[in-house]
C-alpha positions in Angstrom: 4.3 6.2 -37.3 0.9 7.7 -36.8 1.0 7.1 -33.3 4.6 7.9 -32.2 4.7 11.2 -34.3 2.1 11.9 -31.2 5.2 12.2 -29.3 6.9 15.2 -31.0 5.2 17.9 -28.7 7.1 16.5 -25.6 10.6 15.6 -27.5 10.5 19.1 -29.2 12.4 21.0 -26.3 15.2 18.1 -26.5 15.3 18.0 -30.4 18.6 19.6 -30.6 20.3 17.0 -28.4 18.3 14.0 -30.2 19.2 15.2 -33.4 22.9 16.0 -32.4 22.9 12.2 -30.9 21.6 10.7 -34.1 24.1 12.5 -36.0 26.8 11.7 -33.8 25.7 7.6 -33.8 25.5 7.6 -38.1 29.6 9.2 -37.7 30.2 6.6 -35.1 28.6 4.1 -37.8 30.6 5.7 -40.9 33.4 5.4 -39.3 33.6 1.3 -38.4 32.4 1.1 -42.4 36.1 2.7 -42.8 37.7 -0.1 -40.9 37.6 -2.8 -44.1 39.0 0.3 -46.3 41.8 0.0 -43.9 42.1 -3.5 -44.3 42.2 -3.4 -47.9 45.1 -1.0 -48.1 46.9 -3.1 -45.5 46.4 -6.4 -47.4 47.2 -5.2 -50.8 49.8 -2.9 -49.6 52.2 -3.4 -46.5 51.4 -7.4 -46.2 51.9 -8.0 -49.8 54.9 -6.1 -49.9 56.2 -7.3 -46.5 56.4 -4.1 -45.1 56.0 -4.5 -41.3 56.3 -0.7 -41.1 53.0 -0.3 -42.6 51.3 -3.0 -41.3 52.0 -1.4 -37.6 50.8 1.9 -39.0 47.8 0.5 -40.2 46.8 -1.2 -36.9 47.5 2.3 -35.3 44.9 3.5 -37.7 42.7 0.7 -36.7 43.4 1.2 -33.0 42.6 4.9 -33.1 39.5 4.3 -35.7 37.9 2.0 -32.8 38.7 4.3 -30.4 36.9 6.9 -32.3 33.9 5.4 -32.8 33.7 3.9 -28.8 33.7 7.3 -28.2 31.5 8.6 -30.1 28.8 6.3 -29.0 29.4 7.0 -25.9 29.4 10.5 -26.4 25.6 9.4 -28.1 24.7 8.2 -24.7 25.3 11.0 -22.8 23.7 13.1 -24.7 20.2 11.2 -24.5 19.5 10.2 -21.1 19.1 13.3 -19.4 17.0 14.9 -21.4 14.6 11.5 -22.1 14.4 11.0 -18.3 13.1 14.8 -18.6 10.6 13.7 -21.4 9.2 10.4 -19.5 8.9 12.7 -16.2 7.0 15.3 -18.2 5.0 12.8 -19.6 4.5 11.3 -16.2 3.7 14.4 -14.8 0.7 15.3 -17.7 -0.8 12.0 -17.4 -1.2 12.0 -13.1 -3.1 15.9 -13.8 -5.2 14.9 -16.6 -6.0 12.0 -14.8 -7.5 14.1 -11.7 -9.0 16.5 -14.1 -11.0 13.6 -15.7 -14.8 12.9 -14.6 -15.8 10.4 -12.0 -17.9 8.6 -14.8 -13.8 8.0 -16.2 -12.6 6.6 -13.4 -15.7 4.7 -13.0 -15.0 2.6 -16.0 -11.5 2.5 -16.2 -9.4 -0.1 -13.5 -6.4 1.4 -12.0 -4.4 -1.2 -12.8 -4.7 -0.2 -16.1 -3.9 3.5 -15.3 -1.0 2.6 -13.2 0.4 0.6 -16.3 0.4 3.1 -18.7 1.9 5.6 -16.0 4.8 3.4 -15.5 5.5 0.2 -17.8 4.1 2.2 -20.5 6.4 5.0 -20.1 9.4 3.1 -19.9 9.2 1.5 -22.9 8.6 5.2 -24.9 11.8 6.1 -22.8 13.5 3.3 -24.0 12.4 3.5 -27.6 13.0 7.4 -27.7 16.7 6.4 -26.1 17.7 3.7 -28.6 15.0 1.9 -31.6 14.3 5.5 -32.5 18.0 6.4 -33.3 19.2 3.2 -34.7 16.5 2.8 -37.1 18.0 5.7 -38.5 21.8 5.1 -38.0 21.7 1.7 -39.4 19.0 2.3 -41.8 22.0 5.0 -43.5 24.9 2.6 -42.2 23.0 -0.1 -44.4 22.7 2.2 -47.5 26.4 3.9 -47.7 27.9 -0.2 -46.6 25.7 -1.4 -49.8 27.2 1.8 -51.9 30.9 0.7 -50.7 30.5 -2.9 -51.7 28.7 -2.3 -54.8 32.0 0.5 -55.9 34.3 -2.5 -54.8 32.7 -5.0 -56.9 29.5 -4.9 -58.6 28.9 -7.9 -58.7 29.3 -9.4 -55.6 27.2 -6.5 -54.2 24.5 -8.1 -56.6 25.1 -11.3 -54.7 24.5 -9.1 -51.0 21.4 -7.7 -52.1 19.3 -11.0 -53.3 18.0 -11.2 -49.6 16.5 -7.6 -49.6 13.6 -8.5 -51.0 12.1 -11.3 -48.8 13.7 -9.5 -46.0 11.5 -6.9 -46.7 8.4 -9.2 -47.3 9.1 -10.6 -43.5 9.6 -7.4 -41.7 6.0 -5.8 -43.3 4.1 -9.5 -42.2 6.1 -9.4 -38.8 5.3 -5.7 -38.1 1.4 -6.7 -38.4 1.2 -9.5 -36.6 3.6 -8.1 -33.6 1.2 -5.1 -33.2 -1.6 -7.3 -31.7 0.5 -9.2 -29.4 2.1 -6.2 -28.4 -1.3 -4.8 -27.5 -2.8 -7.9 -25.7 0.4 -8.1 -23.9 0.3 -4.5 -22.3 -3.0 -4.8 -21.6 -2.6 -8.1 -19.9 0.0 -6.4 -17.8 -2.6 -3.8 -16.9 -5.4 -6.5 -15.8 -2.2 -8.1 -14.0 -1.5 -4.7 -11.8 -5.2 -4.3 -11.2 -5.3 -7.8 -9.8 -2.7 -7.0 -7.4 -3.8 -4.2 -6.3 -7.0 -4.8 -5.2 -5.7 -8.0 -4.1 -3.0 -5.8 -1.4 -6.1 -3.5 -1.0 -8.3 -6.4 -0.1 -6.2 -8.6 2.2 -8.3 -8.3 5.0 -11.4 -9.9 3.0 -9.5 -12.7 1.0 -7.9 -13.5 4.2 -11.1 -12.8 6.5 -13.0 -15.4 3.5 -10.3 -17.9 3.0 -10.3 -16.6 -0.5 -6.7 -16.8 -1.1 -7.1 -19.9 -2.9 -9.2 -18.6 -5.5 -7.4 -15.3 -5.8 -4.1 -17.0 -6.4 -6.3 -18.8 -9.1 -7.7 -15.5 -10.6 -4.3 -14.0 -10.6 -2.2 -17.8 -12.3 -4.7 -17.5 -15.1 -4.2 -14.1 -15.8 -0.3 -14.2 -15.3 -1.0 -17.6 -17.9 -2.6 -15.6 -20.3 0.6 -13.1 -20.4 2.9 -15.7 -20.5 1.1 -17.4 -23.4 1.1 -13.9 -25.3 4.8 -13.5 -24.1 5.6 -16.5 -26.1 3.7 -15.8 -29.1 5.8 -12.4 -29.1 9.1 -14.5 -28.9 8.0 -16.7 -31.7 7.6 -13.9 -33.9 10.6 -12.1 -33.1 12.4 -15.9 -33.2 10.6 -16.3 -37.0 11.8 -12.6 -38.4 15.5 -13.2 -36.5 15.6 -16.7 -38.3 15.3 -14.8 -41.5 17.0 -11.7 -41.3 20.1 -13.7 -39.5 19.6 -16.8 -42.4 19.3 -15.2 -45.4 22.2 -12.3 -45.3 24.9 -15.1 -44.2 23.8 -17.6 -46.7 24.6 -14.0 -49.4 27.8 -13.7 -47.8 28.9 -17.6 -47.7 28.2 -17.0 -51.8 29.7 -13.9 -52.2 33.0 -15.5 -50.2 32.9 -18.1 -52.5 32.4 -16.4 -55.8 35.1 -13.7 -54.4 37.9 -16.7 -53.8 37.1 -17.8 -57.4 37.9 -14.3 -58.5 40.5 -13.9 -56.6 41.9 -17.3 -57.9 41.6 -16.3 -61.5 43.3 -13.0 -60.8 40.3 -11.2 -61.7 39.7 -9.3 -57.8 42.7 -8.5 -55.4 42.7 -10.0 -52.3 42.5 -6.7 -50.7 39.4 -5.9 -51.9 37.4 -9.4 -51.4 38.7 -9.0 -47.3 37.5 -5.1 -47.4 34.4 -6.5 -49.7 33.7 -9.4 -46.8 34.3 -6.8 -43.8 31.8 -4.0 -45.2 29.6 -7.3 -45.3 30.4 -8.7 -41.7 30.0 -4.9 -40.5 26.8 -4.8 -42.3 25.4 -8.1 -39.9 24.5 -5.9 -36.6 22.4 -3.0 -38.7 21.1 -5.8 -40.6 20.1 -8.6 -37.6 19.0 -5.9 -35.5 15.5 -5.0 -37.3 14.1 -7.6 -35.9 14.0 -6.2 -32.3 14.0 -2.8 -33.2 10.9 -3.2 -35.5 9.4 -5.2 -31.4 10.5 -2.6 -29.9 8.9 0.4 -31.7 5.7 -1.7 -32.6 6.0 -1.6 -28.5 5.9 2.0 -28.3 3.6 2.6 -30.7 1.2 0.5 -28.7 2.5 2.2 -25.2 2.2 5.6 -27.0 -1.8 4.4 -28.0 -2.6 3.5 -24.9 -1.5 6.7 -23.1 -3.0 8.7 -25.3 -6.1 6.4 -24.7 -6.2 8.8 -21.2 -5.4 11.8 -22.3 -7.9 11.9 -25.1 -10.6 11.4 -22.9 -12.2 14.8 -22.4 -11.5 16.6 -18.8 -13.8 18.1 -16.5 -15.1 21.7 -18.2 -14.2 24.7 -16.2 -17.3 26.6 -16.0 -20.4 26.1 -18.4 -21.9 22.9 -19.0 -24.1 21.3 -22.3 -26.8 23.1 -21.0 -27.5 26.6 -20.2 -29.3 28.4 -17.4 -31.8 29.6 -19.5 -33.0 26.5 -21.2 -33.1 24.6 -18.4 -35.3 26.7 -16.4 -37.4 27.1 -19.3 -38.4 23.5 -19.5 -41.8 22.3 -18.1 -40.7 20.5 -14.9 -43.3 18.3 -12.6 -44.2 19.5 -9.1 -44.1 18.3 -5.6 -46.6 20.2 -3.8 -45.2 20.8 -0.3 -48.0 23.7 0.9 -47.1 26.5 0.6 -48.9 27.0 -2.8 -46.0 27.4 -4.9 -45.8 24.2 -6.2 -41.6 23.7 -6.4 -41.3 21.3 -3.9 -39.4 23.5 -1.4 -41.0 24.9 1.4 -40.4 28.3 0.4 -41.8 30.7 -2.1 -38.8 32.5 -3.3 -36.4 30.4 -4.5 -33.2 32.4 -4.5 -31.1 31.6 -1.9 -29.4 28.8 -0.6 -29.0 25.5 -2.8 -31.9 24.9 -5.0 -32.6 22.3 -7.3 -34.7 23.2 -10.3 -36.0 20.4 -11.9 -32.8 17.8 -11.9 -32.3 14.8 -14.0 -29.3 12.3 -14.2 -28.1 9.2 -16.4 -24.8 8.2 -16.3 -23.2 8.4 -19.4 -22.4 4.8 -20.0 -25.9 3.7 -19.4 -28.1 1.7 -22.0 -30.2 3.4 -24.2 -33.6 4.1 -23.5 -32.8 3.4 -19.7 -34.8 5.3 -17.5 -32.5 7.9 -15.3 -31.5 7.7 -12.1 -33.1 11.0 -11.0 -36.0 13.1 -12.5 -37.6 15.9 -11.9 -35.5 16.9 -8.6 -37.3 20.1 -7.2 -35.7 21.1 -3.8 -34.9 24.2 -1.9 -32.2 23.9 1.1 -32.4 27.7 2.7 -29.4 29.1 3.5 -28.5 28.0 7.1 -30.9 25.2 6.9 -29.9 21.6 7.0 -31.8 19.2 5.0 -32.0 15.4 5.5 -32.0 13.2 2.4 -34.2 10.0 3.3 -34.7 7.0 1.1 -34.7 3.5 0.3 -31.1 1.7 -1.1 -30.3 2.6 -4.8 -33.3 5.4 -4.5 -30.4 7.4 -5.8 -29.5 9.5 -2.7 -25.5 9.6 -2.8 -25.9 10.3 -6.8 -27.7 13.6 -6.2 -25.3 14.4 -3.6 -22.4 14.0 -5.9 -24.6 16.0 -7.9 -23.9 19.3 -5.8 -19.5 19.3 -6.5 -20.3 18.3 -9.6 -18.6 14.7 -9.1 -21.0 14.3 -12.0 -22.8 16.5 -14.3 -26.0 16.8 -14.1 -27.9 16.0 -17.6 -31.2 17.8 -17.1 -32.6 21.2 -15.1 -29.7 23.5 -13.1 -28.6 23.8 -9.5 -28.1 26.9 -7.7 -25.6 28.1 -4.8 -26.9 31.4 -3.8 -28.7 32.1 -7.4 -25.5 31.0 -8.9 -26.2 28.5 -11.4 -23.2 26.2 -10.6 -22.0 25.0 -14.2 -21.3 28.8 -14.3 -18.6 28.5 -11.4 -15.2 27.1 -12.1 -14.8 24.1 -10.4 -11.9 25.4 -8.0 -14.8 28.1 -6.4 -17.6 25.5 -6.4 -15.5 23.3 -4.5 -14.2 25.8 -2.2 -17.4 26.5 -1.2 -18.9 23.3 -0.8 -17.1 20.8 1.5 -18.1 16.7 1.2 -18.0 13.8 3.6 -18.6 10.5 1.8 -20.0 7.2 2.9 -16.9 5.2 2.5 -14.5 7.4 4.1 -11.2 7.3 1.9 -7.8 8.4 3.5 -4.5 8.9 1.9 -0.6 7.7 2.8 -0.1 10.9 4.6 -0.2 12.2 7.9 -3.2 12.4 10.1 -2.8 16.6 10.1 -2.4 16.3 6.5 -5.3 14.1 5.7 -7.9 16.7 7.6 -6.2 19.7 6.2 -7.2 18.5 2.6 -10.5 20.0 3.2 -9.1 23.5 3.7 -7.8 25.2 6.8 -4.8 27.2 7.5 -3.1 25.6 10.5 -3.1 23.9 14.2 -6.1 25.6 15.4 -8.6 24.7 12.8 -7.0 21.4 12.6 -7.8 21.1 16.4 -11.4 22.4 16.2 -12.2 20.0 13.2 -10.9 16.9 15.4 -13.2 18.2 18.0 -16.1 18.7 16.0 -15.4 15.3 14.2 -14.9 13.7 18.3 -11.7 12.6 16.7 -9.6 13.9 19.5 -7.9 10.4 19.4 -5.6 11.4 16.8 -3.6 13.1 20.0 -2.8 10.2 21.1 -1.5 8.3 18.6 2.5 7.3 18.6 3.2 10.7 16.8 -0.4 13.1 17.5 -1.3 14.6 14.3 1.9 14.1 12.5 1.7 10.0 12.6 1.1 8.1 9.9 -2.0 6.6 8.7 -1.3 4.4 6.2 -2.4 3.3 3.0 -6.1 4.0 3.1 -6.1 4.5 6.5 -6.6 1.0 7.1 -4.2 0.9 10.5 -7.4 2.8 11.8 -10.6 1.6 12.9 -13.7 2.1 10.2 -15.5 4.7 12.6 -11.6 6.6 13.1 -11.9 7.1 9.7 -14.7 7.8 9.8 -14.1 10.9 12.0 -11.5 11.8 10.0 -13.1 12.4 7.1 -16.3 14.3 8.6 -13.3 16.3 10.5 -11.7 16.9 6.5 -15.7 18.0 5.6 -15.5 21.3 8.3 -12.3 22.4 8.9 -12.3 24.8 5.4 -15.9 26.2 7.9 -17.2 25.7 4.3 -20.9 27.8 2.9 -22.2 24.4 1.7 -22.0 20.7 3.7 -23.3 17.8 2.0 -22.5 14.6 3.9 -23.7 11.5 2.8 -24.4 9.3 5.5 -21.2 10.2 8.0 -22.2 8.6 11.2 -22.7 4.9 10.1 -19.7 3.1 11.7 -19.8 4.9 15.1 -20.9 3.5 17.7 -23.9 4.9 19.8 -22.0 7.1 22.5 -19.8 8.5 20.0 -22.4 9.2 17.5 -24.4 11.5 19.9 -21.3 13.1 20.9 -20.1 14.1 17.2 -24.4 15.0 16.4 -23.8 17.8 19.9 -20.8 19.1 18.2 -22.0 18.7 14.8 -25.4 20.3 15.8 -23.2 23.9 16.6 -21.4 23.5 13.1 -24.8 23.1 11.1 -26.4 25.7 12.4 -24.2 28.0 10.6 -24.0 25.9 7.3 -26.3 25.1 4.8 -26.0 21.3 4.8 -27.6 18.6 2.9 -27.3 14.9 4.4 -27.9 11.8 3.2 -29.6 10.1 6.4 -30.7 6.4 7.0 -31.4 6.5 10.8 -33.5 8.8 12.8 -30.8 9.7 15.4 -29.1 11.3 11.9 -32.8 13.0 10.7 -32.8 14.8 13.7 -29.8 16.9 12.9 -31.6 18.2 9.8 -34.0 21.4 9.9 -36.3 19.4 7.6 -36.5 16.1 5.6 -36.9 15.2 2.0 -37.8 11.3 0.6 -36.5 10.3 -2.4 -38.2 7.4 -4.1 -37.7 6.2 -7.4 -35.4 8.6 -8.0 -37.8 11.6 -7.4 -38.8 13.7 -4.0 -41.9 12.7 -3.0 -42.5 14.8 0.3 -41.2 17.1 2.0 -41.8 18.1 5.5 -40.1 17.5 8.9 -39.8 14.5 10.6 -42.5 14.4 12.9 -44.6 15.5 10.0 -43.6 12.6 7.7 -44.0 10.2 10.2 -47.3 10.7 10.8 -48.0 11.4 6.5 -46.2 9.3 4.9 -46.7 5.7 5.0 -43.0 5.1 3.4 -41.1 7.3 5.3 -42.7 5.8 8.6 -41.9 2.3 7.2 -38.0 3.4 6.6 -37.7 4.9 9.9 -39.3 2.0 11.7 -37.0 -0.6 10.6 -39.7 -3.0 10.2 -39.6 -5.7 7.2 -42.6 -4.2 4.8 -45.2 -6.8 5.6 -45.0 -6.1 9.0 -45.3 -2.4 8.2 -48.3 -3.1 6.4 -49.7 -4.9 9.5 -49.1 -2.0 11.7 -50.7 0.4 9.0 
């Protein structure tokens, strides 16, 4: 109950219909408990008396009784579904924006199979259990209680007789409703590892298939699916062991009360009227009574569905503006200094340190990371001057895309500040942070969307911006596909080639002509005439934008103002290119190429 009362905020806007439903279904209930009070009268009056009169009136009252209660119930229906398919949508709809309001780190650790689970199998079943477990446990937990009041007023005694399986029923429902909580857990769950295995699978054809791996997948994915069906199973032999005894147990009551009845009725002691109303209350009382057993499934169900989506959105969003830390303590702290030569010790080139983006003494662990783990980044002193492009050099896993991320705030940054401008940036809501600064990332990632639509994600107001991005980009291929700018690219834009998308993305970086650029490595599938054509045009863009790039070869350096080497997840030297080649030993042997003992040679 804990979990599902979690539900009330989005149900509260449809209460009045729930309720009204629920109120409706318990009159529909009362009245098929009157039925056997019909009977009663038409046994011990009309039939005994041979009146056919009244036995026709009677089955008019029977006929229009039934009639009554159909209705009713499926007045109940209508009432229900359109407001729970509102509820499920809403619920839908708060789940997809908390999910892009959560970190990066999140979605790090979370697979999407299990997100897409709880957006969809998971939300069905709360549907489901707001539409029917949630009512009935009411309506035939009060159509139980007045049936046991009507039997025990018609004869005490054989109510007596009804009510001897109450007790162990009771017993088996609190054992069942423990153990069915687990399995219902594992199984969602499984179903989550199930989607995930899928998708990536559909995601990945071109490897398995490229590998031969289908063999091993279709492995990978039998064992899981074995695992559910082996949960599945366990679930059914519960529900199969509670069923046995909620069926079992009431009809052996009633086989005794029929029999004790007869006897009374033999003796004269009870009217036959009464023991055929006494038996129908009973035989009315069998679907209230055998359906706990999937109602209890079906809400320990939702509970477990309503658990797990609240797993999501519990975890805590993105902050708008300010951060753990603030400006002040972090530029208070003692940080370490690269000494660049121009005898202010930050690292930066420059003396003043205002403009631009600056990086004051930066540090970064990821959140999940082991304790006493050394970061990933330390002491980060740089200085990118407005209109300056700076290349980010450094060996693989030096940390390079991390501090890039760094600058949207993909991630937070867990020590020292960075600046846009003097602007510390935890002080900007995200929506102007990311205005300003536009991104192009390694693996270039494009959506089921058009190709206009896909570039105009970066900003942009119409044709021509779109058309000077694609030329900047040297993506002026998308004119010439099937439908120009309006085809089609496909999920993940895998109908294109790598380096298309490739385009397509850098083209999404600078058509919002963003303050900021930070591209991490954007020119590594092109080939070498269309890379020097997209650095030409991407030479006119920089020179306007401040721009920090992630760069592994030199043809990339060269589009940067200066250089900065990351190693170990610090900046060792800055300087220019031609000024690290000859200076640094590490930089020369990254820009070479050359396997390190060779290097060594040449040194």
């Amino acid at each position: 109950m804990r979990s599902l009362l979690r539900l009330w905020p989005y149900v509260r806007p449809v209460r009045a219909r729930l309720f009204t439903a629920a109120f409706i279904a318990i009159l529909a209930s009362c009245i098929g408990l009157v039925i056997p009070l019909v009977l009663k009268w038409m046994v011990d009056g009309p039939i005994a008396d041979r009146d056919p009169a009244g036995v026709w009136l009677g089955a008019l009252y029977l006929l229009l009784l039934g009639l009554a209660e159909a209705l009713l119930f499926g007045l109940r229906r209508w009432l229900v579904a359109r407001p729970l398919s509102h509820v499920e949508a809403e619920m839908r709809a708060d789940l997809y924006r908390h999910l892009q309001r959560l970190p990066i780190a999140f979605h790090d650790r979370w697979p999407s199979g299990q997100l897409l689970s709880r957006a969809t199998t998971d939300l069905m079943l709360l549907r489901m259990f707001l539409a029917f477990p949630l009512t009935f446990l009411l309506v035939n937990g009060v159509t139980i209680l007045v049936g046991v009041i009507i039997m025990l007023v018609q004869e005490w005694t054989l109510g007596l007789v009804i009510l001897v399986p109450a007790v162990p029923v009771l017993i088996t429902c609190v054992i069942f409703e423990k153990r069915y909580s687990g399995a219902a857990r594992r199984a969602q769950d499984q179903v989550g590892d199930l989607t995930t295995v899928v998708e990536e699978s559909v995601l990945g054809i071109r490897i398995i298939k490229g590998f031969g791996r289908h063999r091993s997948q279709a492995m990978a994915f039998r064992k899981l699916s074995g695992d559910l069906r082996g949960t599945e199973l366990h679930k059914a032999r519960l529900l199969a062991t509670i069923l046995g005894v909620i069926v079992t147990l009431p009809e052996l009551a009633i086989g005794a009360a029929l029999v004790l009845g007869a006897v009374q009725v033999a003796d004269g002691s009870l009217s036959a009227g009464t023991l055929v109303a006494f038996l129908s209350t009973a035989l009315a009382l069998r679907w209230p009574v055998d359906s706990i057993g999937f109602l209890l499934a079906m809400s320990q169900e939702a509970a477990t569905a309503t658990e797990r989506y609240f797993e999501v959105m519990d975890a805590e969003p993105e902050s708008g503006t300010a951060g753990p830390r603030t400006a002040e303590a972090a530029g208070s702290r003692t940080r370490p200094r690269v000494d660049d030569g121009d005898g202010d010790g930050d690292g930066d080139g420059d003396g003043d340190g205002d403009g631009g983006l600056v990086f004051h003494s930066v540090g970064f662990r990821y959140p999940d990371a082991p304790e006493g783990s050394p970061p990933v980044l330390h002491g980060i002193d740089l200085h990118i001057r407005p209109g300056e492009s700076l290349a980010l050099v450094g060996a693989t896993g030096s940390g390079k895309t991390t501090l890039t991320a760094l600058v949207p705030r993909l991630h937070e940054v867990t020590e020292g500040r960075i600046t846009l401008d003097g602007r510390d940036i935890t002080a900007m809501s995200r929506a102007e942070l990311r205005a300003r600064v536009a991104v192009a990332f390694e693996e270039p990632t494009l959506f089921s969307a058009t190709v206009g639509e896909n570039v105009l994600m970066g900003g942009g107001t119409g044709e021509e911006d779109l058309t000077r991005a694609l030329a900047v980009a040297q993506a002026d291929f998308a004119h010439a596909l099937p439908r120009g700018t309006d085809t089609q690219v496909g999920e993940q834009g895998l109908s294109l080639s790598g380096g298309q998308r490739q385009r397509l993305a850098l083209a999404r970086a600078v058509v919002g002509r963003p303050d900021f650029l930070v591209l991490d490595d954007p020119l590594s599938a092109l080939d070498v005439h269309t890379e020097a054509a997209v650095e030409a045009a991407l030479r006119r863009v920089l020179a306007d934008t401040t721009a920090l790039i992630v760069a592994h070869r030199p043809s990339t350096v060269l589009l940067a103002d200066r250089v900065a080497l990351l190693s170990g997840g610090r900046i060792t030297a800055v300087g220019t290119h031609h000024e690290l080649l000859r200076g640094n030993p590490e930089y020369a042997h990254l820009m070479s190429g050359a396997p390190a003992g060779e290097q060594e040679d040449q040194r």
